[in-house]
KEFI-776666 format. One record per residue: x, y, z of N, C-alpha, C, O in turn; residue in three letters. Coordinates in pm, 1 decimal. Layout:
N
       n_px       n_py       n_pz      ca_px      ca_py      ca_pz       c_px       c_py       c_pz       o_px       o_py       o_pz    aa
          X          Y          Z          X          Y          Z          X          Y          Z          X          Y          Z   ALA
...
//
This chain:
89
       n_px       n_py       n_pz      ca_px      ca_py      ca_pz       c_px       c_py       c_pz       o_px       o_py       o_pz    aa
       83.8     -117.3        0.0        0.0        0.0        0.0       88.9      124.4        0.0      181.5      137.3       80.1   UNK
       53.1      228.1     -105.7      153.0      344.4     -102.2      119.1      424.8       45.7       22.8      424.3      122.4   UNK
      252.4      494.3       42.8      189.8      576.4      180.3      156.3      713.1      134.6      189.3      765.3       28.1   UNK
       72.2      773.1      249.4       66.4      920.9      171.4      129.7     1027.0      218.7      162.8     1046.4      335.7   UNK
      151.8     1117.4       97.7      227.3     1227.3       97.3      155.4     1339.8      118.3       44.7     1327.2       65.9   UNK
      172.8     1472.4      186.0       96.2     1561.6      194.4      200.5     1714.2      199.0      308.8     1695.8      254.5   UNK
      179.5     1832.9      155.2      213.1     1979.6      170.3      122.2     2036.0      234.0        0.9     2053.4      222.5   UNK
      274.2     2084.5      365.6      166.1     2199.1      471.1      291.6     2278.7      471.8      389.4     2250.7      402.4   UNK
      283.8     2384.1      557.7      378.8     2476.0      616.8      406.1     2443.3      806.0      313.4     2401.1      875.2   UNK
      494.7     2461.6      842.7      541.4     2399.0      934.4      567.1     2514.5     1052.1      672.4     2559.2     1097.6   UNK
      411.4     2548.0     1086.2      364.9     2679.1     1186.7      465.7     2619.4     1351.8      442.4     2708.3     1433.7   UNK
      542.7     2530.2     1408.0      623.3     2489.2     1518.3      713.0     2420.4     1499.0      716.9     2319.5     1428.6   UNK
      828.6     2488.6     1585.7      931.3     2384.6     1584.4     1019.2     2376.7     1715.1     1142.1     2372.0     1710.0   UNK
      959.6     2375.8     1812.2      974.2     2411.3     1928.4     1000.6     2253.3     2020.9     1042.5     2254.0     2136.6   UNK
      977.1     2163.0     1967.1     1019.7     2072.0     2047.1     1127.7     1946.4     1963.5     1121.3     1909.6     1846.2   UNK
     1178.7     1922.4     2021.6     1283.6     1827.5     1994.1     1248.9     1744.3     1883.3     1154.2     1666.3     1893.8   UNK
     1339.0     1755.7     1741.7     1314.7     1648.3     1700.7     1171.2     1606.0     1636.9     1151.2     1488.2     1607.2   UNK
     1085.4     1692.4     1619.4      941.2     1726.6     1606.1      930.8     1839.5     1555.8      987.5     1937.7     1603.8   UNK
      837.4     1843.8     1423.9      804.6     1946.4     1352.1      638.9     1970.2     1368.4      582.2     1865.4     1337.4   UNK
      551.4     2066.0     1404.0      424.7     2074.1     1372.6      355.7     2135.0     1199.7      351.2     2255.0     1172.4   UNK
      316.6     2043.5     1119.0      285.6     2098.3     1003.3      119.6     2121.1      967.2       43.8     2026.3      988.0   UNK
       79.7     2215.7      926.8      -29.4     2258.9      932.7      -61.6     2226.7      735.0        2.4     2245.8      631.7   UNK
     -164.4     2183.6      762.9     -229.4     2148.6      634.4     -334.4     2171.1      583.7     -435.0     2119.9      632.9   UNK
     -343.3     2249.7      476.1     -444.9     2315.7      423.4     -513.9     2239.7      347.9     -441.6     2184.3      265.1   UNK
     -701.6     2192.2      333.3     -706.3     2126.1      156.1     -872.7     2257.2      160.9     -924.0     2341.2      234.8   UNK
     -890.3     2199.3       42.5    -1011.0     2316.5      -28.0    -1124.3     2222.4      -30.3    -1098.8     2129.6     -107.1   UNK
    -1205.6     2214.8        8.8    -1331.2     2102.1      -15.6    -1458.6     2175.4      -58.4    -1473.4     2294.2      -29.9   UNK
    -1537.2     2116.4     -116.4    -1681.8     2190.5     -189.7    -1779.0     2134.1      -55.8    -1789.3     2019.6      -11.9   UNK
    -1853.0     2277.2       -5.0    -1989.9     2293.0       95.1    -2056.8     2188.5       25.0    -2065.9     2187.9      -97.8   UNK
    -2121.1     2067.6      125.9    -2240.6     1995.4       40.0    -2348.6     2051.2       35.6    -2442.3     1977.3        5.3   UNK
    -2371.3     2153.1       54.3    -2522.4     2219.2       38.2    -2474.5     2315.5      -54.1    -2476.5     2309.3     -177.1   UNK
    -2432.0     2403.9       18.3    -2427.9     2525.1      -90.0    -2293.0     2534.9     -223.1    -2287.7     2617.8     -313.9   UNK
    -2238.1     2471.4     -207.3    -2127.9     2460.1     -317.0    -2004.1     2528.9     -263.4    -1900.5     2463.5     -252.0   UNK
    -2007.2     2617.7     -240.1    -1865.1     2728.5     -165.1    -1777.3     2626.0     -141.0    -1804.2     2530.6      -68.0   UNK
    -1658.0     2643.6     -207.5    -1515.7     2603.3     -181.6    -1452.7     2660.7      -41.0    -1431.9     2778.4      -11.4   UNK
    -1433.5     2566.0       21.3    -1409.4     2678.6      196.3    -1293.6     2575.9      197.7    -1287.6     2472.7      130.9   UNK
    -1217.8     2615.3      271.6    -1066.2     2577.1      336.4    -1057.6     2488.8      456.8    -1044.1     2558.3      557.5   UNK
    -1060.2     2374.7      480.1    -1021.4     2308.0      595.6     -846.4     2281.3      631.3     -748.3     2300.4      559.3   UNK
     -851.7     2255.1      703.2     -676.6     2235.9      817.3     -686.5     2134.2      932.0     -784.0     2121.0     1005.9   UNK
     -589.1     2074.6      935.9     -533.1     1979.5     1018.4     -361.3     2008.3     1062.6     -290.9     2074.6      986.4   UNK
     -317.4     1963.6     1164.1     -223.9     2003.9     1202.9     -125.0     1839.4     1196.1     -197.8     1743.7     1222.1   UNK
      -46.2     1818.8     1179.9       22.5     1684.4     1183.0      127.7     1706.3     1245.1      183.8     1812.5     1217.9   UNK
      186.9     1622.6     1341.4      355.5     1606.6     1409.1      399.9     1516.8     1304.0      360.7     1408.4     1260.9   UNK
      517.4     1616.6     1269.9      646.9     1511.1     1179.4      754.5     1521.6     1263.2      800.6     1620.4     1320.3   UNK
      798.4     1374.0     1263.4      955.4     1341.4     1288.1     1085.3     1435.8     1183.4     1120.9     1419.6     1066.7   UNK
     1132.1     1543.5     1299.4     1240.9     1601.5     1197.9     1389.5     1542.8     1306.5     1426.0     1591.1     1413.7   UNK
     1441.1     1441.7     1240.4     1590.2     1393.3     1249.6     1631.7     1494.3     1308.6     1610.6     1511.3     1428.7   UNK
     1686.1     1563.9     1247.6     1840.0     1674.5     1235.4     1819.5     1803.7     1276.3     1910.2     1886.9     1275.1   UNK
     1628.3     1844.1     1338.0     1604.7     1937.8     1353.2     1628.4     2063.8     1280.7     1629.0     2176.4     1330.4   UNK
     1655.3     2020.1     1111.7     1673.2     2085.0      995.1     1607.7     2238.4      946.9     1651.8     2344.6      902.8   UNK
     1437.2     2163.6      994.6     1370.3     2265.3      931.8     1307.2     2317.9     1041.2     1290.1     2256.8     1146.7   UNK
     1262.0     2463.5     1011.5     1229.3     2600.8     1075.2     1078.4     2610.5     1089.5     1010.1     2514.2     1054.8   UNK
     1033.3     2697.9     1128.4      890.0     2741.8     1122.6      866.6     2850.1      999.4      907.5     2966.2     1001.0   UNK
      805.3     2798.7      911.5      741.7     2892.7      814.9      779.8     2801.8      652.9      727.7     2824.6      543.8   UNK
      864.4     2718.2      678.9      904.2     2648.8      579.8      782.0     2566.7      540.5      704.6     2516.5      622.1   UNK
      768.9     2555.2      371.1      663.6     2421.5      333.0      726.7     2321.5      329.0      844.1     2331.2      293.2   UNK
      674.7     2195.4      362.3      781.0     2069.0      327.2      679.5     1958.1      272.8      564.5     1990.5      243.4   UNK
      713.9     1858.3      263.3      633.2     1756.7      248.1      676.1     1651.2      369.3      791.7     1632.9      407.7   UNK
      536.0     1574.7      429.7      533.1     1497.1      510.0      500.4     1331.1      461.9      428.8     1328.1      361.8   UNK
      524.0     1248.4      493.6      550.4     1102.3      488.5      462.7     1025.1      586.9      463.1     1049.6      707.6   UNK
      407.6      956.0      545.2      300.1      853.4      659.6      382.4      733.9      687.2      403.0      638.1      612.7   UNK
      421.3      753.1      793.5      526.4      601.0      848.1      451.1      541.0      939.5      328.0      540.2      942.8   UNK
      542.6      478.6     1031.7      514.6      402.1     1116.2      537.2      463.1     1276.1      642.9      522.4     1297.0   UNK
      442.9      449.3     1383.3      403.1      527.4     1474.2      556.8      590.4     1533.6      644.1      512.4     1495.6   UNK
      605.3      682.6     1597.8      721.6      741.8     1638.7      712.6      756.2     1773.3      795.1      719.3     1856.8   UNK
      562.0      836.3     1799.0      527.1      813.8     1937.0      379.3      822.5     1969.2      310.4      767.1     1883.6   UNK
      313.9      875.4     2066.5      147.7      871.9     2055.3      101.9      926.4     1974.9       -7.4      881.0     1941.3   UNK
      148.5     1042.2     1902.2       92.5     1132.3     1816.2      153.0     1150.3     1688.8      100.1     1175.2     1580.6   UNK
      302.1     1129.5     1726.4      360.9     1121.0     1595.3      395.5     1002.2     1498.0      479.8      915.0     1518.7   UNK
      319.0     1014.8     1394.5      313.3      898.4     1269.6      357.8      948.6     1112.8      330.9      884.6     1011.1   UNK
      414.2     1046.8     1115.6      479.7     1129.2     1029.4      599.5     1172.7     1022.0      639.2     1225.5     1125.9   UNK
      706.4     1168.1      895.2      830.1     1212.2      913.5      818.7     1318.6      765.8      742.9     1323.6      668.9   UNK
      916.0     1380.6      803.4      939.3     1494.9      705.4     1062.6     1439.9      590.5     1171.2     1384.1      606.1   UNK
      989.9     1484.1      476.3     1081.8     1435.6      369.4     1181.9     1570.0      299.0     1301.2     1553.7      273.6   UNK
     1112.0     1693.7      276.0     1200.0     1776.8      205.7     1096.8     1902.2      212.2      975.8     1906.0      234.5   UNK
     1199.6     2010.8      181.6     1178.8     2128.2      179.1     1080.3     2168.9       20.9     1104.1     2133.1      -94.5   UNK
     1001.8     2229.0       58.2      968.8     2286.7      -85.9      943.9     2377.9      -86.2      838.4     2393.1     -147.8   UNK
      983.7     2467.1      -47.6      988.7     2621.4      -11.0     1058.1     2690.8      113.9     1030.4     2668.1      231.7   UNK
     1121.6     2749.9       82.2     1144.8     2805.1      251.9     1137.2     2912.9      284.8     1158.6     2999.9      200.4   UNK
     1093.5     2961.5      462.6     1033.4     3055.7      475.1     1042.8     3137.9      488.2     1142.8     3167.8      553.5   UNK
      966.4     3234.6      448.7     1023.6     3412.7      443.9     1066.3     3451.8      623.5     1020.2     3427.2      735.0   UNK
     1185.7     3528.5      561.6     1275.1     3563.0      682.6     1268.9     3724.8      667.3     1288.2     3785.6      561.9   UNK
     1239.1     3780.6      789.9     1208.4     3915.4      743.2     1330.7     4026.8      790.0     1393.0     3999.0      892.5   UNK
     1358.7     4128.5      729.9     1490.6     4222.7      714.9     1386.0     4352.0      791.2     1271.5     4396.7      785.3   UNK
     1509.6     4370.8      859.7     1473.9     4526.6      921.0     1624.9     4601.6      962.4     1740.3     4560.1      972.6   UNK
     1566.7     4717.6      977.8     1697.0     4815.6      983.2     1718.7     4859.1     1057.9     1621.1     4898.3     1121.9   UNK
     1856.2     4891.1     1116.4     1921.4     4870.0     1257.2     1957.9     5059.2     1269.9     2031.4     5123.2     1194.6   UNK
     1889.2     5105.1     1374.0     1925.1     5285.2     1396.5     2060.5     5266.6     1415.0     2092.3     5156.1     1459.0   UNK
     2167.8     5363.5     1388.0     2324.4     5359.1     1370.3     2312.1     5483.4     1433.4     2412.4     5550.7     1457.1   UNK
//
């Protein structure tokens, strides 16, 4: 059975070794038709503690890691805006 792959952006990264990725999909209202936005949040296993908060990546459906985490992170596909500001001299 393939496993599945999914793109979110990765709103935490605050605990060890653990990424929080937030996942967006678009689904059609069964009544009224309106395309509205649902989200889910997933824990991925990040190894190397690589990736940041704001980065998109893609996530991997493995095998359980711990109670919650059943996901590992495969790769970057975007990374996240880092913002510039200017220092009074």
């Amino acid at each position: 059975m393939p496993k599945r792959i999914l793109v979110g952006t990765i709103v935490s990264d605050k605990t060890d070794k653990t990424v929080t990725v937030l996942v967006e999909r678009k689904v059609k209202h069964p009544l009224y038709g309106k395309i509205i936005r649902r989200s889910k949040k997933y824990h991925a296993h990040d190894e190397d503690n690589s990736f940041k908060s704001g980065d998109r990546v893609r996530i991997e459906e493995t095998r359980p890691f711990s109670k919650t985490k059943s996901w590992k992170v495969l790769d970057r596909v975007l990374a996240g805006k880092t913002t510039a500001f200017e220092a009074d001299v």
